[in-house]
PDB file with one MODEL, atoms N, CA, C and O in Angstrom:
MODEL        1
ATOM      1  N   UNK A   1     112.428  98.753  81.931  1.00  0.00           N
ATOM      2  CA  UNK A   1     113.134  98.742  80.672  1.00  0.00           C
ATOM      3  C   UNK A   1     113.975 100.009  80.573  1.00  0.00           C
ATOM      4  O   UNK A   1     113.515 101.090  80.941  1.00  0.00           O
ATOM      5  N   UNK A   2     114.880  99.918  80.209  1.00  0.00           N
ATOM      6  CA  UNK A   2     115.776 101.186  79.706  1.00  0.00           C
ATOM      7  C   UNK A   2     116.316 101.356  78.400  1.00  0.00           C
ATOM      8  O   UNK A   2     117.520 101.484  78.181  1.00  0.00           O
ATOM      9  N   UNK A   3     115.372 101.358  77.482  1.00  0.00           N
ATOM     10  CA  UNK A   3     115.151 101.512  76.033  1.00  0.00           C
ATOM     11  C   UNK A   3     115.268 103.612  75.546  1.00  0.00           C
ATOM     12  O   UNK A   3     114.476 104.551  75.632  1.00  0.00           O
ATOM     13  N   UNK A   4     116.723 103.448  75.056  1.00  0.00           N
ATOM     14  CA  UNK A   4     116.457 105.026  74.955  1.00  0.00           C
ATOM     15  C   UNK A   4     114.917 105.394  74.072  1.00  0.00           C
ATOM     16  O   UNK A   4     114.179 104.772  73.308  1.00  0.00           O
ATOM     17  N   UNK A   5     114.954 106.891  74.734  1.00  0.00           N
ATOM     18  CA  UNK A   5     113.635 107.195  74.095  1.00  0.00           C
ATOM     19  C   UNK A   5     113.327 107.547  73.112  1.00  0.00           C
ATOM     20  O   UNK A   5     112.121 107.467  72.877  1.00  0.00           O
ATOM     21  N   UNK A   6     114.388 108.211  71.846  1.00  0.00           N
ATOM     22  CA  UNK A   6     113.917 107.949  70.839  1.00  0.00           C
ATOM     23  C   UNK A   6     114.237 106.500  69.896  1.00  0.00           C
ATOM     24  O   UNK A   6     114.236 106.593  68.669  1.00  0.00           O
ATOM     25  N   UNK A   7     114.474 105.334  70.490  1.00  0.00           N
ATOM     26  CA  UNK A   7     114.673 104.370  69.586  1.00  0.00           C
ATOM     27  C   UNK A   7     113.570 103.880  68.938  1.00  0.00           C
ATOM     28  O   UNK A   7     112.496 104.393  69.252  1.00  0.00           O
ATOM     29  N   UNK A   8     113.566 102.746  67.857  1.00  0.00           N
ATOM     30  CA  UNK A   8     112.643 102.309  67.064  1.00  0.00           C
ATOM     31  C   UNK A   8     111.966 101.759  68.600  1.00  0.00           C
ATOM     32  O   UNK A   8     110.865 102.196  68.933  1.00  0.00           O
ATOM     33  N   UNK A   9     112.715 100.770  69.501  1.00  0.00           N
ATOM     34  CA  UNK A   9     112.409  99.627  70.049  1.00  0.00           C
ATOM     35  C   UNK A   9     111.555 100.498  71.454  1.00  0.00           C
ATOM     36  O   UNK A   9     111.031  99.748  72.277  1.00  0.00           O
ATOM     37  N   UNK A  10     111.461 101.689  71.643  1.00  0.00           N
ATOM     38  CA  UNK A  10     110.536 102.398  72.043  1.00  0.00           C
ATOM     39  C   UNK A  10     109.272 102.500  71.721  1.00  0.00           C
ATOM     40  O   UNK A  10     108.188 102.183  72.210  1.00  0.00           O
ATOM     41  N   UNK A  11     109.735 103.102  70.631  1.00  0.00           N
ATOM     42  CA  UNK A  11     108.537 103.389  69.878  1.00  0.00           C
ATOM     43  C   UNK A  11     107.137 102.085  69.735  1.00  0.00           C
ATOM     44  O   UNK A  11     105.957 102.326  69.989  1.00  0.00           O
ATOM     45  N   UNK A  12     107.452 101.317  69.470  1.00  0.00           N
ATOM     46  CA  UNK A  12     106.743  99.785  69.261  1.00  0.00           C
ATOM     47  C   UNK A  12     106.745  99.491  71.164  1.00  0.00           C
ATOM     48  O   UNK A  12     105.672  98.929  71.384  1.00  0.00           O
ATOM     49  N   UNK A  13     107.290  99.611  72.113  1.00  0.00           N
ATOM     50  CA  UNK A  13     106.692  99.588  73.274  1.00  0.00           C
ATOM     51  C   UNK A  13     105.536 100.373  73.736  1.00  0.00           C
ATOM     52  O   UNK A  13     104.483 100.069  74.296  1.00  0.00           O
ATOM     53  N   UNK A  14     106.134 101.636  73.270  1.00  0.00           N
ATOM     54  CA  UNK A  14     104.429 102.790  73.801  1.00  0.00           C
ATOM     55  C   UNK A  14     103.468 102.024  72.926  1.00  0.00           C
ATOM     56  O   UNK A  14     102.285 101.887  73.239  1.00  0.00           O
ATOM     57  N   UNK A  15     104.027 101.496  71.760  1.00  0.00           N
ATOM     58  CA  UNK A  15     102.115 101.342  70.432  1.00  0.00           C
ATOM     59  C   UNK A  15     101.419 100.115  71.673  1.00  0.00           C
ATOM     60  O   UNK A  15     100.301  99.822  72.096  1.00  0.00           O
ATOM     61  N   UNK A  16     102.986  99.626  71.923  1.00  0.00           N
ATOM     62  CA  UNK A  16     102.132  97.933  72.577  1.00  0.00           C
ATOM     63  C   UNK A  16     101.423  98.178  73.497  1.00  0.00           C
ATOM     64  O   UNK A  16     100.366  97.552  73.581  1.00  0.00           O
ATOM     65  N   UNK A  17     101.775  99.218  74.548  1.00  0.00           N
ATOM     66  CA  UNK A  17     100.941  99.561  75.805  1.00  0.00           C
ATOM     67  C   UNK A  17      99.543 100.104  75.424  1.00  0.00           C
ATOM     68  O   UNK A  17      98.449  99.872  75.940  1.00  0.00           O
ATOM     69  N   UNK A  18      99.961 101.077  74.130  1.00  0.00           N
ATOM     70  CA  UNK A  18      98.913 101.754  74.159  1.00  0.00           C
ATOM     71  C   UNK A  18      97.281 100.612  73.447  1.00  0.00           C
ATOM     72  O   UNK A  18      96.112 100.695  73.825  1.00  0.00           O
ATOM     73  N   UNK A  19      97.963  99.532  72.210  1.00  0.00           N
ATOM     74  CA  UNK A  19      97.081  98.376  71.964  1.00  0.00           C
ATOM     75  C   UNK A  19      96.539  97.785  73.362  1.00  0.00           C
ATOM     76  O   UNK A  19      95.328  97.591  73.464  1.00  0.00           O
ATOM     77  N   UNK A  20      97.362  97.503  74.404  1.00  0.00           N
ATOM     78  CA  UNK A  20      96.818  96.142  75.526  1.00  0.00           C
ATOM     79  C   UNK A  20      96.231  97.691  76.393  1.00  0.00           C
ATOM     80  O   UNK A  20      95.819  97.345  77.500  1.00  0.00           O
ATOM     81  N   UNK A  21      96.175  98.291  76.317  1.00  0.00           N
ATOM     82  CA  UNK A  21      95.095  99.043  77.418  1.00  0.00           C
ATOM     83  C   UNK A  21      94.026  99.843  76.799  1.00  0.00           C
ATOM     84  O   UNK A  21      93.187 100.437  77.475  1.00  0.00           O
ATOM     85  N   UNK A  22      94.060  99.861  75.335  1.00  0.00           N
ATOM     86  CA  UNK A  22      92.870 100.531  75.614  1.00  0.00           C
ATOM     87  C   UNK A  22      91.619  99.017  74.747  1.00  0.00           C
ATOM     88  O   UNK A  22      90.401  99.093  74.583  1.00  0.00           O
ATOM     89  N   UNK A  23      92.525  97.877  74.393  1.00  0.00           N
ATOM     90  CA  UNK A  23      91.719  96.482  74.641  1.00  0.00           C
ATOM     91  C   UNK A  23      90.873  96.116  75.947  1.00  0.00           C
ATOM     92  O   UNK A  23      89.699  95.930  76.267  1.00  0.00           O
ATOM     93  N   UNK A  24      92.317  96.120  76.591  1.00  0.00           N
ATOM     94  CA  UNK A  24      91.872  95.331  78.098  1.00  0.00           C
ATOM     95  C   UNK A  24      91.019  96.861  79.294  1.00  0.00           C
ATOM     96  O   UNK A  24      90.253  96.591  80.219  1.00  0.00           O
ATOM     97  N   UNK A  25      91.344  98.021  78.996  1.00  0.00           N
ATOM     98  CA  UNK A  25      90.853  98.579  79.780  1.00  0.00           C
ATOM     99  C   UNK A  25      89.771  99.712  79.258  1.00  0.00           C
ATOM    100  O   UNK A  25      88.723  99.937  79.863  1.00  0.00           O
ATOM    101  N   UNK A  26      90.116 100.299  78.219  1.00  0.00           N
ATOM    102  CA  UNK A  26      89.042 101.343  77.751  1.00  0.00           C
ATOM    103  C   UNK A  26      87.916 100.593  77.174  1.00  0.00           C
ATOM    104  O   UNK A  26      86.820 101.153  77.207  1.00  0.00           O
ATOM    105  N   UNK A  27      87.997  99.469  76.672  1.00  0.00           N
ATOM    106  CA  UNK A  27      87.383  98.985  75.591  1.00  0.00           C
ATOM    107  C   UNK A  27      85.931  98.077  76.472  1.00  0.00           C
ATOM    108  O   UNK A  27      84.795  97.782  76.102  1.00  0.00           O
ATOM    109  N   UNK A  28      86.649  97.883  77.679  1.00  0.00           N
ATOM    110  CA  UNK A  28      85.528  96.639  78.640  1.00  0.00           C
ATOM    111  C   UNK A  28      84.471  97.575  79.858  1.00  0.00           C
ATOM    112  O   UNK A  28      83.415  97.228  80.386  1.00  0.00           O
ATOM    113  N   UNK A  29      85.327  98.944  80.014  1.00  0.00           N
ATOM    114  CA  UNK A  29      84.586  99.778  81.092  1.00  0.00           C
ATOM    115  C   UNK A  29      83.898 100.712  80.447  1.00  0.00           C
ATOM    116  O   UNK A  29      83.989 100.820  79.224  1.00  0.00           O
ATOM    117  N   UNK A  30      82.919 101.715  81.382  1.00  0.00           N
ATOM    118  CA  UNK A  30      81.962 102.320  80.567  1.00  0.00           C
ATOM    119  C   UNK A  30      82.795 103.630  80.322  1.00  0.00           C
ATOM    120  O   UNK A  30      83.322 103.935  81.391  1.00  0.00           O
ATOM    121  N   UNK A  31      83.117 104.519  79.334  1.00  0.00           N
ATOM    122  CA  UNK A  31      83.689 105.702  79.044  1.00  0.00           C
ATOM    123  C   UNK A  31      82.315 106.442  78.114  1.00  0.00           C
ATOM    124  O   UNK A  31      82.172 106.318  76.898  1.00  0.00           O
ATOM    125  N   UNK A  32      81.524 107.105  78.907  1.00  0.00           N
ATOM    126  CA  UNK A  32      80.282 107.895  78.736  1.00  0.00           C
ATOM    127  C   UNK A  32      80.832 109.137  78.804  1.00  0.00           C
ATOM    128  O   UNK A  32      79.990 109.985  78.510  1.00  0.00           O
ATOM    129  N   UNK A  33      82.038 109.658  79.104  1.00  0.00           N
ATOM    130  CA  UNK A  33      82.543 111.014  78.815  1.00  0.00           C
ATOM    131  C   UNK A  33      83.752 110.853  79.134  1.00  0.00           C
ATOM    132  O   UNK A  33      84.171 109.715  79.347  1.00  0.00           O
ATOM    133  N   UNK A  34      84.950 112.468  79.282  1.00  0.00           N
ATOM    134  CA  UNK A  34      86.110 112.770  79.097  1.00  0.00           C
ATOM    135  C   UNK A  34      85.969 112.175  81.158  1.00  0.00           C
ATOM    136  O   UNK A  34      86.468 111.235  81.777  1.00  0.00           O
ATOM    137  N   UNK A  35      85.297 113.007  81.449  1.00  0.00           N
ATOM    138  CA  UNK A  35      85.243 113.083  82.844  1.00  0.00           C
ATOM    139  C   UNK A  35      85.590 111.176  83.806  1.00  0.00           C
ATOM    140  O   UNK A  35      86.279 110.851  84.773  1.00  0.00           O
ATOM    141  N   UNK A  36      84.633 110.367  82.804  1.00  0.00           N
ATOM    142  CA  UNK A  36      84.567 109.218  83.686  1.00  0.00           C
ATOM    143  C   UNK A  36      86.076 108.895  83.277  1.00  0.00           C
ATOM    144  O   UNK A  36      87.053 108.960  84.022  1.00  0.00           O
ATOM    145  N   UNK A  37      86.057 108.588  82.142  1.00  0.00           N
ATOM    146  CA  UNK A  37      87.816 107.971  81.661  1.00  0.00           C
ATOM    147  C   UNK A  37      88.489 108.527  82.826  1.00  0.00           C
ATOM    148  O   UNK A  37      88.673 107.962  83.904  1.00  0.00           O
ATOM    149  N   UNK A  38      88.925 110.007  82.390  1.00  0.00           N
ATOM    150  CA  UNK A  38      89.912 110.402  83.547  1.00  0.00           C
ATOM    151  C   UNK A  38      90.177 109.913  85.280  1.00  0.00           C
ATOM    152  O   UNK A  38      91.139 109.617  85.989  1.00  0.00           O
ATOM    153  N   UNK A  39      88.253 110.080  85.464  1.00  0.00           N
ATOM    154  CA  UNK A  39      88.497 109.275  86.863  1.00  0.00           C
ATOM    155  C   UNK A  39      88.888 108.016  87.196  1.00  0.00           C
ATOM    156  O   UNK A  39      89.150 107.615  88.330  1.00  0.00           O
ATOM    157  N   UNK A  40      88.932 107.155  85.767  1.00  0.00           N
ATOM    158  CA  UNK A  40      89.227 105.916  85.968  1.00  0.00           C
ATOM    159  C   UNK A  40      90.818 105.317  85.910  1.00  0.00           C
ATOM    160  O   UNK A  40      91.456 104.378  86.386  1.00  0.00           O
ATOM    161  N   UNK A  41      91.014 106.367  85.097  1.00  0.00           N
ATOM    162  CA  UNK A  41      92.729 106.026  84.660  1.00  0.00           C
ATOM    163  C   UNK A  41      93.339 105.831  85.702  1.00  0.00           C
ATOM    164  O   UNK A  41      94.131 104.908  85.513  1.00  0.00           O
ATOM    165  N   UNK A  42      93.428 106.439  87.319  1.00  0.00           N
ATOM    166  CA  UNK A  42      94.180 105.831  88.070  1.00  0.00           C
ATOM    167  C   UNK A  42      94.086 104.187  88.468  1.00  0.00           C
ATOM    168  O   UNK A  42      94.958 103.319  88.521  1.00  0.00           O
ATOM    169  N   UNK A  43      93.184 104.170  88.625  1.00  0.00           N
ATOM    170  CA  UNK A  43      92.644 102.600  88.552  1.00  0.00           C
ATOM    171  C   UNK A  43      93.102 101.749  87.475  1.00  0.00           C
ATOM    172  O   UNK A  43      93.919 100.861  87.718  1.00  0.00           O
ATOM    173  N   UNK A  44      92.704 101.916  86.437  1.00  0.00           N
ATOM    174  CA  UNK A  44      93.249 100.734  84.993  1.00  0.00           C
ATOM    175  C   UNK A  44      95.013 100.906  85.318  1.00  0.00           C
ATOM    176  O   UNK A  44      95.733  99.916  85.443  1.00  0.00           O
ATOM    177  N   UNK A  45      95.518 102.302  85.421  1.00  0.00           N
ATOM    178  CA  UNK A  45      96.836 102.145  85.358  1.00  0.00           C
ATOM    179  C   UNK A  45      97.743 101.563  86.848  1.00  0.00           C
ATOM    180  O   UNK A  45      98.877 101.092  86.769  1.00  0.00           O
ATOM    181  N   UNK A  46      96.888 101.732  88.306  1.00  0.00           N
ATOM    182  CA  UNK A  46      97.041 100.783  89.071  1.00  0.00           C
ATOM    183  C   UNK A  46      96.978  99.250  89.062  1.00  0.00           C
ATOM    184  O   UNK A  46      97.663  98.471  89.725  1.00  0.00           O
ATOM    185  N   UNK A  47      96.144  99.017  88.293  1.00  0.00           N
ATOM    186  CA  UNK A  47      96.006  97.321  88.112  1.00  0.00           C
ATOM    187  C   UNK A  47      96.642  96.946  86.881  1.00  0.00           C
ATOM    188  O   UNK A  47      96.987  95.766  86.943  1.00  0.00           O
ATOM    189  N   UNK A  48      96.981  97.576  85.603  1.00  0.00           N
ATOM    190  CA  UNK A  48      98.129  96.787  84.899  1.00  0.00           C
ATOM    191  C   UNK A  48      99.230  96.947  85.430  1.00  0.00           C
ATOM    192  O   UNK A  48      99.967  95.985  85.213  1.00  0.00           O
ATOM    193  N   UNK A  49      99.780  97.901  86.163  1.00  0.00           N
ATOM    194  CA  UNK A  49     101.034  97.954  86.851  1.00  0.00           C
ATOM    195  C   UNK A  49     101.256  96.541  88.097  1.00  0.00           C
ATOM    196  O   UNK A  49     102.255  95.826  88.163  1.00  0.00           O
ATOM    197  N   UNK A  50      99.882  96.435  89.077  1.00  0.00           N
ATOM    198  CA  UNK A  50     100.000  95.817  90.178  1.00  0.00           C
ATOM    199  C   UNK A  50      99.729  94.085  90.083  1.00  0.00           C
ATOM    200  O   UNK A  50     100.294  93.124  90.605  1.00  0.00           O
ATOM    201  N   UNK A  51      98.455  94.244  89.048  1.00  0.00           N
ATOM    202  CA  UNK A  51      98.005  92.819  88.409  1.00  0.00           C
ATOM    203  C   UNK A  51      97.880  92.406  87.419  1.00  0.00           C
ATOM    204  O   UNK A  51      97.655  91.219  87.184  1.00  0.00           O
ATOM    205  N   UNK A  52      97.989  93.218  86.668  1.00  0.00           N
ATOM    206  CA  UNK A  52      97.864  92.693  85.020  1.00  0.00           C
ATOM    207  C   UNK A  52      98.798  91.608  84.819  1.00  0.00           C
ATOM    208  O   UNK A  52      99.953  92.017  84.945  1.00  0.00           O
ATOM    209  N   UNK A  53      98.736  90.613  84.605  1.00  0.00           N
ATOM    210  CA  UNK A  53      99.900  89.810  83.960  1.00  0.00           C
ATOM    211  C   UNK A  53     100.589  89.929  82.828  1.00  0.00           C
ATOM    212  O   UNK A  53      99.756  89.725  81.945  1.00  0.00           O
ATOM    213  N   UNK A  54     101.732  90.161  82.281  1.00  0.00           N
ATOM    214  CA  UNK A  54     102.213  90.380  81.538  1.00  0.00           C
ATOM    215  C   UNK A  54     103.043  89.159  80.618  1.00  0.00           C
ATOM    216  O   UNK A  54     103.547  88.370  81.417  1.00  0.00           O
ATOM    217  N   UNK A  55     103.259  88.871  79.562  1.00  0.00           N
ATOM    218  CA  UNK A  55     103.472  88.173  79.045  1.00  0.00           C
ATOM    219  C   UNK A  55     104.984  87.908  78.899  1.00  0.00           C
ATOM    220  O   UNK A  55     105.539  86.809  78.881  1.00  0.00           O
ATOM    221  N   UNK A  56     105.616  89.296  78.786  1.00  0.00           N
ATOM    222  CA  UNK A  56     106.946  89.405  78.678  1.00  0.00           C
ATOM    223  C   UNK A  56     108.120  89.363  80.125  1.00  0.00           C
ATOM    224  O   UNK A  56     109.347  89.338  80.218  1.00  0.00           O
ATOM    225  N   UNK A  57     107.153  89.371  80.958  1.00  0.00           N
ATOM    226  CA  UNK A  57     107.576  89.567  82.607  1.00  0.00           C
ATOM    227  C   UNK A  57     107.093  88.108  82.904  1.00  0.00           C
ATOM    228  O   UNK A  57     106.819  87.986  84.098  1.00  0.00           O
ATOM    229  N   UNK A  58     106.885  86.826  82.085  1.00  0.00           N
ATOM    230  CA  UNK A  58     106.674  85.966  82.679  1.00  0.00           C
ATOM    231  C   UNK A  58     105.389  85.619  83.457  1.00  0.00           C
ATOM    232  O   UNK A  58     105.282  84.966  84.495  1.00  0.00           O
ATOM    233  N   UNK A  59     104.277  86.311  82.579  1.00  0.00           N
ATOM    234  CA  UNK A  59     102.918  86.223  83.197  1.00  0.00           C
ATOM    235  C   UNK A  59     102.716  87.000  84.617  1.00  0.00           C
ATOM    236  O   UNK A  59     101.814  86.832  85.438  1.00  0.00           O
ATOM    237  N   UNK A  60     103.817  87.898  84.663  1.00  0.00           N
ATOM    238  CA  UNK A  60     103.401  88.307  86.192  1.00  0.00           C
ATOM    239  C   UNK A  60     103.357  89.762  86.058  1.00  0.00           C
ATOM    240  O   UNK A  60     103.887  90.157  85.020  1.00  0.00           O
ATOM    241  N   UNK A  61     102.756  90.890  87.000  1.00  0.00           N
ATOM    242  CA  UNK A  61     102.626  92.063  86.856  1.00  0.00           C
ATOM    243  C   UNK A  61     103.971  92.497  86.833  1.00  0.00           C
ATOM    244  O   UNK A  61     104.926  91.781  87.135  1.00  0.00           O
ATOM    245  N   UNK A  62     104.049  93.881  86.410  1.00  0.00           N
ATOM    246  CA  UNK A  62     105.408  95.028  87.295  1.00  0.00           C
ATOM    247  C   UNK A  62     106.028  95.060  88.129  1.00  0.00           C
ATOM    248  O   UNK A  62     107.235  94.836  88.214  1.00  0.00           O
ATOM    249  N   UNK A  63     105.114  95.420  89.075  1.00  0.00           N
ATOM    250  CA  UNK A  63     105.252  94.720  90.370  1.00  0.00           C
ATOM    251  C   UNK A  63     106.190  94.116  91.240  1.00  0.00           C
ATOM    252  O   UNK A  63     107.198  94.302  91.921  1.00  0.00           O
ATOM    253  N   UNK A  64     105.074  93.038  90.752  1.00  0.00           N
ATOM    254  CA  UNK A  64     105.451  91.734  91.185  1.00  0.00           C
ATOM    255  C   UNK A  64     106.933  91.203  90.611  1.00  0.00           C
ATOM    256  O   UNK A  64     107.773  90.705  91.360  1.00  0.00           O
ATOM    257  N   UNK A  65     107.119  91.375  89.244  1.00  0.00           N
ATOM    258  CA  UNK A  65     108.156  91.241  88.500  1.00  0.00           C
ATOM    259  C   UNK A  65     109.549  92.045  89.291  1.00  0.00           C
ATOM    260  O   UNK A  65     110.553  91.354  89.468  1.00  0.00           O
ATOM    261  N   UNK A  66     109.556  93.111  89.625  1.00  0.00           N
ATOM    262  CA  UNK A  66     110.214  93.799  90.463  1.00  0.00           C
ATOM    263  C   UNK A  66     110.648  93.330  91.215  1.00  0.00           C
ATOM    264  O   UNK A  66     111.857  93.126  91.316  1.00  0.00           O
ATOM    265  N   UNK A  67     109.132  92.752  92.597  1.00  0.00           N
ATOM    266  CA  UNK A  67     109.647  92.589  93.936  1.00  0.00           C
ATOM    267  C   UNK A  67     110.640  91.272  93.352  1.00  0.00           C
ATOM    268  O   UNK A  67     111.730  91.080  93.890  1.00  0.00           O
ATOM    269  N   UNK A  68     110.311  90.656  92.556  1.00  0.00           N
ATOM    270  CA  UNK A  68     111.400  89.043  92.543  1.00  0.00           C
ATOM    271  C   UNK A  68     112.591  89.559  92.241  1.00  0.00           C
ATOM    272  O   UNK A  68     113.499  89.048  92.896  1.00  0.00           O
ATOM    273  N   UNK A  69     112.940  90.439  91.440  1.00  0.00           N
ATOM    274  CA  UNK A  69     114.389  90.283  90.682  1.00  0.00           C
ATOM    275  C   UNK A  69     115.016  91.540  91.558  1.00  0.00           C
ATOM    276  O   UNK A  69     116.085  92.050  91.223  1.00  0.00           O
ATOM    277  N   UNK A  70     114.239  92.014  92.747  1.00  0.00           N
ATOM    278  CA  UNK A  70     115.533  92.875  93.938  1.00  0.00           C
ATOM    279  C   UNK A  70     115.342  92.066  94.797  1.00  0.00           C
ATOM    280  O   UNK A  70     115.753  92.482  95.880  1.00  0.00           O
ATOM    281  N   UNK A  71     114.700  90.622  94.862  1.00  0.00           N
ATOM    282  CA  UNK A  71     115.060  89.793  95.914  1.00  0.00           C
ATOM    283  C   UNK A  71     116.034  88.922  95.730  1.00  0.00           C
ATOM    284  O   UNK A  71     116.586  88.345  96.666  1.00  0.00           O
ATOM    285  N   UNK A  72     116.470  88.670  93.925  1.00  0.00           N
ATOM    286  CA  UNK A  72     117.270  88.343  93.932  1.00  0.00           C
ATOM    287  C   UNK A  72     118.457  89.003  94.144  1.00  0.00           C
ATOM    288  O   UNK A  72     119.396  88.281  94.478  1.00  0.00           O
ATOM    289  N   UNK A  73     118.666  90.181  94.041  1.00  0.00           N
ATOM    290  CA  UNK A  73     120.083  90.529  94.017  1.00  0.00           C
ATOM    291  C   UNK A  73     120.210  90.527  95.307  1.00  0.00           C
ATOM    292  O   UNK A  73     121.347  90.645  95.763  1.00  0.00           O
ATOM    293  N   UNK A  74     118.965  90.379  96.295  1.00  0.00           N
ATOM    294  CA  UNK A  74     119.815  90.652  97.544  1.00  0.00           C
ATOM    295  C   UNK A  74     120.240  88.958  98.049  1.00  0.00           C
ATOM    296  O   UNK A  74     120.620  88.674  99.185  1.00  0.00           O
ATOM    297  N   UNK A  75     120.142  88.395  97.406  1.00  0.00           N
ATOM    298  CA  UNK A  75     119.905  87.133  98.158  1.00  0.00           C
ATOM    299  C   UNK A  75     121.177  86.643  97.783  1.00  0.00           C
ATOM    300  O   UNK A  75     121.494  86.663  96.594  1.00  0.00           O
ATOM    301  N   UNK A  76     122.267  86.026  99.005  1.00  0.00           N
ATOM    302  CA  UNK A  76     123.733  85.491  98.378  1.00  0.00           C
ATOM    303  C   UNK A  76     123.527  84.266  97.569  1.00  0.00           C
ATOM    304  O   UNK A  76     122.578  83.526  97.829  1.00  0.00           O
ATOM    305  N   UNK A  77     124.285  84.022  96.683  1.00  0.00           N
ATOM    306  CA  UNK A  77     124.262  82.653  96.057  1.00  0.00           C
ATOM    307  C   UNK A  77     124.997  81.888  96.910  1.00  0.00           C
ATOM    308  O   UNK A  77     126.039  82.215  97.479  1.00  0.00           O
ATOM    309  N   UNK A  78     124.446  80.920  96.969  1.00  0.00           N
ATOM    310  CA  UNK A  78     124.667  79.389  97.986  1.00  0.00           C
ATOM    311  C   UNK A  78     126.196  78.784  97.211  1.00  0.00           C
ATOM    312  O   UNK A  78     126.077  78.427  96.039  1.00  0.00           O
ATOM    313  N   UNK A  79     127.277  78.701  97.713  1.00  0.00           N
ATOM    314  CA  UNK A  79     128.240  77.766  97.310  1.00  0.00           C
ATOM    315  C   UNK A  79     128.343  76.374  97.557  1.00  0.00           C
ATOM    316  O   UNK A  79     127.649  76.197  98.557  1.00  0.00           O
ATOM    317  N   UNK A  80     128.719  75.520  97.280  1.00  0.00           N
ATOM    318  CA  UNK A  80     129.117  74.161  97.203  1.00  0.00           C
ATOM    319  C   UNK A  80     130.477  73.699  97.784  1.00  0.00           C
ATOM    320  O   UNK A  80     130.976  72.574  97.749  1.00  0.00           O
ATOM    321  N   UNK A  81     130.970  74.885  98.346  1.00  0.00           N
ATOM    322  CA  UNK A  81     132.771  74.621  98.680  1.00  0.00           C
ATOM    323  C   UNK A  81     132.562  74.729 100.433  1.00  0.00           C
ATOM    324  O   UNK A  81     133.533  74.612 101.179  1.00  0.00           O
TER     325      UNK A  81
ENDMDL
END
């Protein structure tokens, strides 16, 4: 996304990330201190990036969302002539 950073339409992106992860990720794993969270954050933030499905990306991760749309640009469009 390239949403300048102070816009409204920012702002309501960080709240959204910050709602779907600490649902889907703080909320389901064990956080018994500052220490475990931290060790875990690479992990939760590896797997919503790599697998999380996303709703707005078409059910598919980051990623994944990525690898498709620079395969499209590389890919020529097929003519009919």
């Amino acid at each position: 996304m390239t949403t300048p950073v102070e816009s409204p339409q920012s702002n309501g992106m960080a709240e959204a990330f910050v709602r779907t992860f600490k649902r889907d990720y703080v909320a389901v794993n064990p956080t018994l201190d500052a220490d475990t969270v931290i060790r875990s954050l690479s992990i939760w933030f590896a797997h919503y990036n790599e697998l999380h499905p996303h709703r707005a990306l078409g059910y598919r991760s980051p990623r994944e969302f990525i690898a498709i749309k620079s395969t499209e640009k590389t890919v020529e469009p097929v003519s009919g002539l």
